[in-house]
C-alpha positions in Angstrom: 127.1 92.4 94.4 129.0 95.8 93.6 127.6 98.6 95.9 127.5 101.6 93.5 126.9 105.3 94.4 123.2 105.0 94.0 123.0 102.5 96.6 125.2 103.9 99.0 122.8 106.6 99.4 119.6 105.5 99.9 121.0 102.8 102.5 123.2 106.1 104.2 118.9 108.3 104.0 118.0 105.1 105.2 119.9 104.8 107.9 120.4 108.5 108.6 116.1 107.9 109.4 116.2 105.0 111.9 119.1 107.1 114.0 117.0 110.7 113.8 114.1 108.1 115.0 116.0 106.7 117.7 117.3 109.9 118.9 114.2 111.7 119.2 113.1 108.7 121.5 115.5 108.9 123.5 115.6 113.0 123.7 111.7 113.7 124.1 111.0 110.4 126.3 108.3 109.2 123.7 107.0 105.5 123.3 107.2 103.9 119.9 104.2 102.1 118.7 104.8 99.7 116.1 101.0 98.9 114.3 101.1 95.4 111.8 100.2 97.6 108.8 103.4 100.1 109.7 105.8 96.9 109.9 104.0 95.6 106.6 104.6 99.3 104.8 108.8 99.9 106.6 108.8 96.1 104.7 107.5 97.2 101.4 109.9 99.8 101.2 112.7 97.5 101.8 111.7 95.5 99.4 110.7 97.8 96.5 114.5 99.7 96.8 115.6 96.0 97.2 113.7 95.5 93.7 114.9 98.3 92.4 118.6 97.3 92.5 118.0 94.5 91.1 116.2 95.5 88.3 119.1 98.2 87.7 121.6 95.2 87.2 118.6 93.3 85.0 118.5 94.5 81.0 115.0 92.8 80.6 113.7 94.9 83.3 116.2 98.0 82.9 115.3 98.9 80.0 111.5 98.8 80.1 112.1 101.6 83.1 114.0 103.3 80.7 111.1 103.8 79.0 108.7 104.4 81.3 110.9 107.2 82.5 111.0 109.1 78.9 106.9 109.2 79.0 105.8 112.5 80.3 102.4 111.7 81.8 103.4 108.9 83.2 106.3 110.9 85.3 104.6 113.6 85.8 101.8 111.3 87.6 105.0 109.6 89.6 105.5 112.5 91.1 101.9 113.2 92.4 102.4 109.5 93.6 105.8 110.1 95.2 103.6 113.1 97.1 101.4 110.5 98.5 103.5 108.1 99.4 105.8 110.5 101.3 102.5 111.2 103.6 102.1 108.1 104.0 105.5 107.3 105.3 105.1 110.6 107.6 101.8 109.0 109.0 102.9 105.4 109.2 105.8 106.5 112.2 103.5 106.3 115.1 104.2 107.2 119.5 102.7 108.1 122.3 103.8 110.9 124.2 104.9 111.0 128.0 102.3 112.7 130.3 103.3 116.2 132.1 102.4 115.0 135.5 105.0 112.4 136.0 104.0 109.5 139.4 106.5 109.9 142.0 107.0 105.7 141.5 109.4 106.8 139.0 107.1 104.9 136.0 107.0 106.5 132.7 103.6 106.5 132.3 102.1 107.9 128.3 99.3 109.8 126.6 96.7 107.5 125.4 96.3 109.3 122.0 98.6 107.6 119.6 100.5 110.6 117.2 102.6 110.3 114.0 105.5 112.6 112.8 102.5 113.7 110.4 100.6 115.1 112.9 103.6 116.9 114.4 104.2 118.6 110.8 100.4 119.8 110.8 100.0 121.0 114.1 97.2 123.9 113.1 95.4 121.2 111.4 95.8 118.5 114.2 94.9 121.1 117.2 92.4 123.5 116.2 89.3 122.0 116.7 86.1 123.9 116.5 82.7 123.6 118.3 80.8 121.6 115.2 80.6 122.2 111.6 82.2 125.2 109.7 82.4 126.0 106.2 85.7 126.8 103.7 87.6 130.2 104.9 84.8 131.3 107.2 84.8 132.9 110.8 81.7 131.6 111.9 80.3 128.7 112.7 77.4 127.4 110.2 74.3 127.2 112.3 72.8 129.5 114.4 73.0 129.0 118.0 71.0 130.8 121.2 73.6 133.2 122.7 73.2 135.0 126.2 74.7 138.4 126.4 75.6 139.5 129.5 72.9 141.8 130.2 70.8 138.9 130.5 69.2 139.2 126.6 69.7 136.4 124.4 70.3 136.6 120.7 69.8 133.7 117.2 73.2 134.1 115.3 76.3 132.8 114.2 78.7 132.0 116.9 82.3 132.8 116.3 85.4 130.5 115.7 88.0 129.7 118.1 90.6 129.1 115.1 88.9 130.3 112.0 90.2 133.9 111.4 90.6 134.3 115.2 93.1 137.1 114.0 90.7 139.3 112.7 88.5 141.6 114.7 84.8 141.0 116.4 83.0 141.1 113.0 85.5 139.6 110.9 86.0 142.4 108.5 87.7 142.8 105.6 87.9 138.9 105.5 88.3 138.7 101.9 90.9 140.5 101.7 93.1 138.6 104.2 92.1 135.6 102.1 94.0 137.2 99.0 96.9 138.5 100.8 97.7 135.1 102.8 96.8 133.0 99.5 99.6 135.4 98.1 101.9 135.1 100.4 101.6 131.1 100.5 102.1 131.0 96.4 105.4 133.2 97.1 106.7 131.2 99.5 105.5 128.0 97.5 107.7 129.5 94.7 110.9 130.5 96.6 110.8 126.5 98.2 109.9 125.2 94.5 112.4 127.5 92.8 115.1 126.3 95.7 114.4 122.8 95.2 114.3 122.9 91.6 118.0 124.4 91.8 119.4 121.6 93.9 118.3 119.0 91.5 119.6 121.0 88.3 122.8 121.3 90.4 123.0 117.5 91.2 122.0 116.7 87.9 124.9 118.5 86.5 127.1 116.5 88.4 125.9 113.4 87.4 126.7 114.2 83.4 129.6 116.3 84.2 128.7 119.3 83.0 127.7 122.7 83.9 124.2 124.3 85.2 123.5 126.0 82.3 124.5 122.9 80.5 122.1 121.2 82.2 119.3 123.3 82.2 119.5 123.9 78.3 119.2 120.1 78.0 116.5 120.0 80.3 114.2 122.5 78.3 115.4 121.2 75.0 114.5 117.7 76.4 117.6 116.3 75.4 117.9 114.4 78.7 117.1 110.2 78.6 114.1 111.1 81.2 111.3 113.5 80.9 112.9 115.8 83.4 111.4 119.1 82.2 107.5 117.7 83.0 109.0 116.4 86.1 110.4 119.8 87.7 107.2 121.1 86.1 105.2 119.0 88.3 107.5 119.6 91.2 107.2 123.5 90.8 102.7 123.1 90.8 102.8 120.3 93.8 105.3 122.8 96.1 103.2 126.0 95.4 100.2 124.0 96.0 101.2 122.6 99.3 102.8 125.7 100.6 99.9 127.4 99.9 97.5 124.8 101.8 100.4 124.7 104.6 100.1 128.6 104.8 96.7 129.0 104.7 95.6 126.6 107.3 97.4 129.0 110.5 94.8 131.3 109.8 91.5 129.3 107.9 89.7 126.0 107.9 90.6 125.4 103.6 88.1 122.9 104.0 86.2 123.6 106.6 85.1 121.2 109.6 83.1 118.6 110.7 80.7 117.8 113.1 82.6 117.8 115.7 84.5 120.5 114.5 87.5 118.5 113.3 89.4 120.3 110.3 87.9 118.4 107.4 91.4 119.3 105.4 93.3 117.6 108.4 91.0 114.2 107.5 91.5 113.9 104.0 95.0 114.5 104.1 95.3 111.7 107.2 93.3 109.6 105.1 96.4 109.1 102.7 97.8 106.7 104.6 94.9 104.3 104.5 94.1 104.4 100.6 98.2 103.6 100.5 97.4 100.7 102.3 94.7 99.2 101.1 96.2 99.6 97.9 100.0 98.6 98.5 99.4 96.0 101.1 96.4 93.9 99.8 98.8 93.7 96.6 101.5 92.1 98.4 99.4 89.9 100.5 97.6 88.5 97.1 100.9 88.8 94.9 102.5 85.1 96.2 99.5 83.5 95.7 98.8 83.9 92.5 102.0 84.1 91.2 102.8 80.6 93.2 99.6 79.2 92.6 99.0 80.6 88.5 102.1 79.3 87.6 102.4 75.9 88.7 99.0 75.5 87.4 100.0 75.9 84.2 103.7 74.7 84.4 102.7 71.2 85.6 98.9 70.5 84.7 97.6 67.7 85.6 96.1 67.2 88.9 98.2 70.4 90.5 96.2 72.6 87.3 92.7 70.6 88.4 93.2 71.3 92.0 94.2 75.0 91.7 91.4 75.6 89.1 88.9 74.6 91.2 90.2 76.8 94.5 90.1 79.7 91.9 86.9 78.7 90.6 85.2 78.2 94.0 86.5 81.3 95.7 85.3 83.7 92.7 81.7 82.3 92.8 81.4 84.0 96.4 80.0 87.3 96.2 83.4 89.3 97.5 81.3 91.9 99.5 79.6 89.1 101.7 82.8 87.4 101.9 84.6 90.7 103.2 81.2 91.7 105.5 81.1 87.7 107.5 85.1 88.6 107.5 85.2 92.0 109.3 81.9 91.4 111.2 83.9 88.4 113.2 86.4 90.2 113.4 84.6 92.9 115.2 83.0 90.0 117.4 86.7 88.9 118.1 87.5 92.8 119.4 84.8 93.6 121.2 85.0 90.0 123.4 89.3 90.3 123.8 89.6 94.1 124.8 92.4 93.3 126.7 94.5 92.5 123.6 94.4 96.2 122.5 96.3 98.8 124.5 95.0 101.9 122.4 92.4 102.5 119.7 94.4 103.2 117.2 95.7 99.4 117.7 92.4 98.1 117.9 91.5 100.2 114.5 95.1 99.1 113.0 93.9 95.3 113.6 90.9 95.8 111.7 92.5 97.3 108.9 95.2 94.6 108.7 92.6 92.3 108.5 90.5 93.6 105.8 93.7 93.8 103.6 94.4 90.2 104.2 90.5 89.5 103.2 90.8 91.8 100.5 94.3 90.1 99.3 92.5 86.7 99.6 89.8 87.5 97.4 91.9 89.5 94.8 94.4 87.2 93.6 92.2 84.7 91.4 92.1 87.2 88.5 96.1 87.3 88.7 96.4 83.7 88.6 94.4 82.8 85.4 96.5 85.1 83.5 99.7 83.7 85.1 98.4 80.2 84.3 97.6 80.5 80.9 100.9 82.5 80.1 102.9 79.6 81.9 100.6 76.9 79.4 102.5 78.9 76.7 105.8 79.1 77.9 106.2 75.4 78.9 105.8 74.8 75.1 108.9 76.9 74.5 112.1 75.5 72.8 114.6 76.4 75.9 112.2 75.1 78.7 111.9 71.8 76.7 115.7 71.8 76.5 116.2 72.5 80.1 114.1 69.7 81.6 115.7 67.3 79.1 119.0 68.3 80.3 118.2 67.2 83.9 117.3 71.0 85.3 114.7 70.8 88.1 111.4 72.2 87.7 111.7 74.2 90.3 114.8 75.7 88.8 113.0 76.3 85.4 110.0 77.8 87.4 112.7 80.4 89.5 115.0 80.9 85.8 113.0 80.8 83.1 109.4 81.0 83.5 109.4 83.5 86.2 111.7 86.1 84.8 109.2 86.1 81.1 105.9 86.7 83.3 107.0 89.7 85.1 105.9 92.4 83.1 102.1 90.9 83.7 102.7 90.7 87.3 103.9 95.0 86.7 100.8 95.5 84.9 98.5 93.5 87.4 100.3 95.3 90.3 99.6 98.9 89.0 96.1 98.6 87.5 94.8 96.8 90.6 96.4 99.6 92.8 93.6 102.3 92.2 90.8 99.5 92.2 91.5 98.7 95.6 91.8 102.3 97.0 88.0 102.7 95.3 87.4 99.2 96.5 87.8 100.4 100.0 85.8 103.6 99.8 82.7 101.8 99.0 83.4 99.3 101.7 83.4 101.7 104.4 80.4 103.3 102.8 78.5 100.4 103.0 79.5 99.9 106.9 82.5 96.9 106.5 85.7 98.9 106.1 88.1 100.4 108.2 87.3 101.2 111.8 85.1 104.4 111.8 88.1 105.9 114.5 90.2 105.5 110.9 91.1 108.5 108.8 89.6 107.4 105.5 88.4 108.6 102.5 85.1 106.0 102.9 84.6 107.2 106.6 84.2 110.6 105.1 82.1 110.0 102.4 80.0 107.8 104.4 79.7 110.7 106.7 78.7 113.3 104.7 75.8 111.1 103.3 74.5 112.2 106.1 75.4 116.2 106.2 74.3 116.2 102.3 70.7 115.7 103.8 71.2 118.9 106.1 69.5 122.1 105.8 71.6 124.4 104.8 73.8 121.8 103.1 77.2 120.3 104.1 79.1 119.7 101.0 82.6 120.4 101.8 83.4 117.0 103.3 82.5 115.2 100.2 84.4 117.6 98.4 87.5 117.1 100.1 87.6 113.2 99.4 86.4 113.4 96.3 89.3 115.6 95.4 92.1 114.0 97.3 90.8 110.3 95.6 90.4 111.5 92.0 94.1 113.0 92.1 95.4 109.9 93.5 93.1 107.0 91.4 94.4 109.7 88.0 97.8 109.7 89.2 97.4 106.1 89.3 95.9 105.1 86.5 98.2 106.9 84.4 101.6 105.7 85.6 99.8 102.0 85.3 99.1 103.3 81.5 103.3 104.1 80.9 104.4 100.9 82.8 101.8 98.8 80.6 102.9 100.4 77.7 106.5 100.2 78.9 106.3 96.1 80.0 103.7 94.6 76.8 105.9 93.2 74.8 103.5 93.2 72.0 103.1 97.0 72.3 107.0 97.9 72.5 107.1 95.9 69.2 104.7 98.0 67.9 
């Protein structure tokens, strides 16, 4: 296969990656850790730029993209996506670091807190940890608490932050103010890096149809261009600002306040990217063989094979999922807690559980996949060329791998997207109802399942559930409307239409 330009540079990023990873180990002394649901997410990368070339070199797949590139909700939602993902990728790079005081025994011996390059990017967020719960943008913690003066006399008030505005004076004044002129200064600089980046692709883009930067702007704002690339920079410009400004803000304020334990509830959600991108990515590639194995042999070869794999399907959906997923994680949790020595960190111990609820997840998931597949292969069996093929001597396997395959794709696209944002909900409800993720693990659930509890307070602790419930919607919207432009994109009866 002909390497083109486009190739050439993602494997040259790619590689340019793995070196600046290797080099930091060996400059800083750190200790890789290599979790089963990082391997699983460095593998679904590979393979979704290994699906991407070959769809580039595939018209039946080519030219559905095409489309979907020319839709301008369903970019502009890519982009939101590509946003995500790109945390997740920062989180999913984990190490420990090497202790200060060194043994004289010449060991390397490591921290037991397990980081990730994301946490190294959001220092103020990862470090400043208050005394227990603090509201958005304030200076003061949000109970009272007994203080004793040093005359002996003690006082009922609102104990200062250690982080929170610790650059303003004793009482905190003119607080609002501060607010304004940092939010302003995080929306300038959000600009200048939007209006930078902005430039470079305009520039790049110029190149690409050999022409100039006016040129190419004009055609962008005219929307001359074969992708919706004005909604795209749009969306570029309003994601930038936005995350400068949150970047900004959080040297000086808690955006979203803290938690109990005075962990920056901002810090949470934001961490908790990488596990809705799991949940939602890997269950799909643990359930996507089976049913596409198992729905189209079904209907390719009926018979005994269809009778068999109906009744698996059949079997497995008339178990209530949730107590199927609860008796799953609980022995798992039995397994841990009796093979501690298995698990060097936490975070390893929390990984395991979460690889194994995508793998239960994936296991109950894929029956819904596989009765379209199986009825779609019932129809294409019938077809004029398939019939040809098998009397001609072609193996069924062949015809499975050539022909049948190929023609079932876009509902395996559709599938894949859709289920995407039922998953990441799917897992917020799990942990909510006590079978999810670890309760160490950054996750949307975890959150809301916490602040079930601080919603019962007096005064009331809303910002927690606030802060998932944002940082889920935009993700289960961006979603769902990128699914909506690939449907419309791969449905061959709607592209007729």
């Amino acid at each position: 296969m002909r390497v083109g330009k486009t190739e050439l540079i993602i494997i040259l990023i790619v590689f340019l990656c793995v070196s600046l990873y290797m080099l930091s180990w060996l400059a800083f002394g750190f200790k890789p850790v290599f979790l089963w649901t990082d391997v699983l997410v460095y593998i679904l990368v590979v393979s979704i730029i290994a699906f991407a070339l070959y769809a580039k070199s595939k018209p039946h797949l080519r030219d559905p993209w095409r489309q979907v590139w020319r839709r301008k909700l369903g970019m502009s939602a890519l982009v939101i996506l590509l946003f995500y993902v790109f945390a997740g990728l920062l989180d999913s790079v984990h190490f420990r670091m090497p202790l200060q005081n060194q043994t004289s025994e010449g060991e390397m011996q490591y921290q037991s807190d397990v980081l990730t390059v994301l946490d190294m990017v959001l220092p103020s967020l990862h470090e400043n940890v208050e005394k227990t719960y603090s509201s958005p943008f304030a200076t003061h913690l949000f109970a009272k608490e007994t203080i004793q003066h040093d005359d002996g006399s003690t006082t009922r008030e609102y104990p200062r932050l250690k982080f929170g505005g610790a650059h303003l004076d004793e009482h905190a004044s003119g607080r609002t103010m501060d607010v304004l002129v940092n939010t302003f200064i995080g929306l300038t600089m959000g600009l200048l890096i939007s209006v930078l980046v902005i430039g470079v692709i305009l520039f790049l883009l110029a190149k690409h149809w050999s022409c100039s930067f006016k040129q190419a702007s004009e055609k962008i704002l005219k929307q001359e261009s074969e992708a919706a690339w004005a909604v795209v920079l749009l969306t570029l410009l309003l994601c930038i600002t936005l995350i400068s400004l949150l970047y900004y803000l959080s040297y000086y304020y808690h955006v979203f306040g803290t938690d109990k334990v005075g962990r920056d509830v901002l810090y949470q959600a934001i961490k908790s990217i990488r596990t809705g991108l799991v949940i939602g990515t890997l269950t799909t590639l643990i359930m996507l063989p089976f049913a596409m194995m198992l729905g189209i042999m079904a209907g390719y070869f009926r018979g005994w094979i269809d009778d068999v794999i109906q009744y698996l399907y059949t079997t497995l959906n008339s178990i209530p999922g949730i107590l199927l997923i609860a008796a799953a994680v609980l022995m798992m949790q039995i397994y841990m807690a009796n093979h501690p020595e298995l698990f060097e960190t936490d975070s390893e111990r929390a990984d395991t559980r979460l690889f194994f609820l995508c793998i239960i997840l994936g296991i109950t998931s894929w029956t819904g996949l596989c009765r379209m597949l199986r009825g779609e292969a019932l129809k294409l069996r019938e077809m004029d060329y398939i019939q040809a093929a098998s009397a001609f001597g072609v193996s069924n396997f062949k015809i499975i791998w050539r022909h049948i395959q190929p023609n079932v794709m876009h509902i395996i696209l559709i599938a894949v997207v859709l289920d995407f944002s039922g998953l990441v909900l799917a897992e917020a409800v799990l942990s909510y109802v006590g079978v999810g993720v670890d309760p160490t693990t950054y996750s949307w659930g975890n959150l809301i399942n916490g602040a079930r509890l601080e919603m019962a307070r007096e005064p009331l602790v809303w910002w927690s559930l606030l802060a998932a419930f944002i940082f889920m919607f935009i993700l289960v919207l961006a979603a769902n409307l990128f699914s909506d432009a690939v449907r419309d994109a791969f449905d061959p009866r709607i592209r007729k239409q």
